[in-house]
C-alpha positions in Angstrom: 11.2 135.8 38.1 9.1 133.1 39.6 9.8 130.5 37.4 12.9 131.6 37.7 13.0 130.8 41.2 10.4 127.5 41.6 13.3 126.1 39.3 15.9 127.4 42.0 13.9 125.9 44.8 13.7 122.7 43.0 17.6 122.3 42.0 18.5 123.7 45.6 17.0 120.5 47.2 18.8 118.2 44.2 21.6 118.4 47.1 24.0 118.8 44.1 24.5 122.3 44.7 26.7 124.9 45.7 25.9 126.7 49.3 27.5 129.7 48.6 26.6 130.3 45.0 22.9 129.6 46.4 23.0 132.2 48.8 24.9 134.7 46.5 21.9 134.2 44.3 18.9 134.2 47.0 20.4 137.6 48.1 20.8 139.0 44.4 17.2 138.0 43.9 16.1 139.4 46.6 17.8 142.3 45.7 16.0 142.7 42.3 12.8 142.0 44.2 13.6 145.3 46.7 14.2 147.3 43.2 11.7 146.2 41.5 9.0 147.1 44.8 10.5 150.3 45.1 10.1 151.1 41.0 6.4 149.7 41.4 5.8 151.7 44.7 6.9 154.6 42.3 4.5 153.9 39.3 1.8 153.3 41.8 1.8 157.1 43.3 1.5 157.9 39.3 -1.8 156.0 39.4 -5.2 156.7 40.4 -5.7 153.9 42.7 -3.0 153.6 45.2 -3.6 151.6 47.2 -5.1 148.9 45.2 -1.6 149.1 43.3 0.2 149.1 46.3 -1.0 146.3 47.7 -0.7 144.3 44.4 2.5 145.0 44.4 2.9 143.6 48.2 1.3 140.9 47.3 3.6 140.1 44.4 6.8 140.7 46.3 5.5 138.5 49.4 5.1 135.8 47.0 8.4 136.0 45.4 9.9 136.4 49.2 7.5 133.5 50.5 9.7 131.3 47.5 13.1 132.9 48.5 12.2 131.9 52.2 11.6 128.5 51.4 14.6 127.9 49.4 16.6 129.6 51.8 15.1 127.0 54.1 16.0 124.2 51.8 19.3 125.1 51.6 19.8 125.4 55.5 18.2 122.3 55.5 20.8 120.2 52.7 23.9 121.9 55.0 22.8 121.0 58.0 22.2 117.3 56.8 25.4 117.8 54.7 27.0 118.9 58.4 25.0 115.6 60.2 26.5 113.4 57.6 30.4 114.1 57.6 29.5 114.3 61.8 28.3 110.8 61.5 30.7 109.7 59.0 33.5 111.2 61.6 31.9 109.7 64.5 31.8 106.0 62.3 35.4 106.6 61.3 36.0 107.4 64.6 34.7 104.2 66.3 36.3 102.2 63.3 39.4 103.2 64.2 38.7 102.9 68.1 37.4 98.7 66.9 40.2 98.5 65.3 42.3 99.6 68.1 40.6 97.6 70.8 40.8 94.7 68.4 44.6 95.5 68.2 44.6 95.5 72.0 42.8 92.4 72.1 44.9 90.6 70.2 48.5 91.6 72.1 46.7 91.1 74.9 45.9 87.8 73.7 49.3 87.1 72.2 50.9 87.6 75.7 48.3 85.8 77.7 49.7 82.8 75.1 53.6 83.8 75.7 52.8 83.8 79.8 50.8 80.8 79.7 53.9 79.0 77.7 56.1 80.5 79.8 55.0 79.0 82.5 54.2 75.5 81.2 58.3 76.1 80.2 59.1 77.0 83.6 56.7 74.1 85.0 58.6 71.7 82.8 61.6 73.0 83.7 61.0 72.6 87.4 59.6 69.2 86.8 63.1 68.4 85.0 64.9 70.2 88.3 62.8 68.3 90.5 63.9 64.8 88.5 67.7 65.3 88.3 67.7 66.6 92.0 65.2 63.3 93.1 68.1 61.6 91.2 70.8 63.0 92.8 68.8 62.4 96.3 69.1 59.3 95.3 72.7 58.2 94.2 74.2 60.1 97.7 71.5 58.0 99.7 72.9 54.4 97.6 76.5 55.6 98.0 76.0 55.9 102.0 74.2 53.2 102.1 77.6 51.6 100.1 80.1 53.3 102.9 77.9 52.1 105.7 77.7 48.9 104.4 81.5 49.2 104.1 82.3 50.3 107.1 79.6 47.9 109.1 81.3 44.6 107.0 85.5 46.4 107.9 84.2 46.6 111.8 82.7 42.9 111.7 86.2 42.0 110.5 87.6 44.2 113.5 85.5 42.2 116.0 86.1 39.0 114.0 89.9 39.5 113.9 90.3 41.2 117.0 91.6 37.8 119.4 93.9 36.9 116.3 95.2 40.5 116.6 95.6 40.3 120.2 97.8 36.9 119.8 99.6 38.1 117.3 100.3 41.4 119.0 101.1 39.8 122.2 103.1 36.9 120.3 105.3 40.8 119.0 105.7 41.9 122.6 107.1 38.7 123.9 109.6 38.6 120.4 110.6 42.1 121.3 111.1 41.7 125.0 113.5 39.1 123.9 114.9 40.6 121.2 115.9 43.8 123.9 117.2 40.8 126.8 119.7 38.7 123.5 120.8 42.3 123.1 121.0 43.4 126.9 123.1 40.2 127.7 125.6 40.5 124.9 126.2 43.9 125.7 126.8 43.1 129.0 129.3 40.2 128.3 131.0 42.7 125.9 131.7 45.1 128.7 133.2 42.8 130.6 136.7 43.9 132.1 139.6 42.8 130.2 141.7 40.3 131.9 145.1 41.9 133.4 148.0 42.0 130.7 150.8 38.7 130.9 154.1 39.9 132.7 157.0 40.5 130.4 
């Protein structure tokens, strides 16, 4: 039974084991151990010394018990490192997955800093182009006023330049029609005249 179980203890901490079948095992052995005191205790009360066969037998089973202990220990030792290990393997997948997220992040974040920033060298070129055409058109109205003052500076110089040939002219058409109206006058009046009185018969 003891070799038995030193070869337990030493495959239980193989960590290539079985937990349940391990403890399903620990408690059958330690079931055979509680029969096998109590036949013992039995045989002893059929010796002479008690007591000394008592106690051998205490002795015997503590042993066997001291081994079950310890590979009970073991075992509860491998699951709870089994238990830390897929914890830390969850916690590692866990901030994987976060890294990769924040690295996702990072990179849209990144992507639209690029769109904004081209956006607004677009809308700054743009603006620029706006600002041209408009500077342009700015422009053209200020030469084509310029062009209608200049027009209309050189038609009134021409005003002022013409203006005594204008009045001579205009005056040399007043005196024409004032003696257009009299040539007209004056043979309307000599055709209203009164006829001259008939010749007798």
């Amino acid at each position: 039974m003891l070799a038995g179980s030193a070869g337990a203890q030493s495959g239980s901490t193989s960590g290539g084991l079985d937990p349940a079948a391990e403890r399903a095992r620990i408690a059958s052995e330690r079931q055979a151990l509680q029969v096998r005191v109590n036949s013992e205790r039995a045989a002893c009360y059929q010796k002479f010394a008690v007591e000394d066969c008592l106690s051998d037998s205490r002795r015997r089973a503590r042993v066997v018990s001291d081994d079950l202990k310890r590979q009970e220990s073991a075992l509860n030792d491998i699951e709870r490192k089994r238990r830390a290990a897929i914890e830390t393997q969850k916690l590692q997948d866990n901030a994987s997955q976060q890294r990769a997220k924040d690295q996702e992040a990072q990179r849209e974040r990144a992507a639209d800093a690029q769109k904004e920033r081209e956006q607004r060298t677009a809308d700054h070129a743009a603006s620029r182009e706006a600002m041209t055409a408009q500077e342009a058109q700015n422009q053209r109205a200020f030469a084509d006023k310029q062009q209608r003052q200049a027009r209309e500076d050189a038609s009134r110089q021409r005003e002022r330049v013409q203006a005594p040939a204008n009045v001579q002219a205009n005056d040399e058409r007043l005196d024409k029609a004032a003696k257009h109206r009299a040539d007209v006058e004056r043979r309307n009046a000599e055709r209203d005249k009164p006829r001259a009185a008939p010749l007798p018969p």
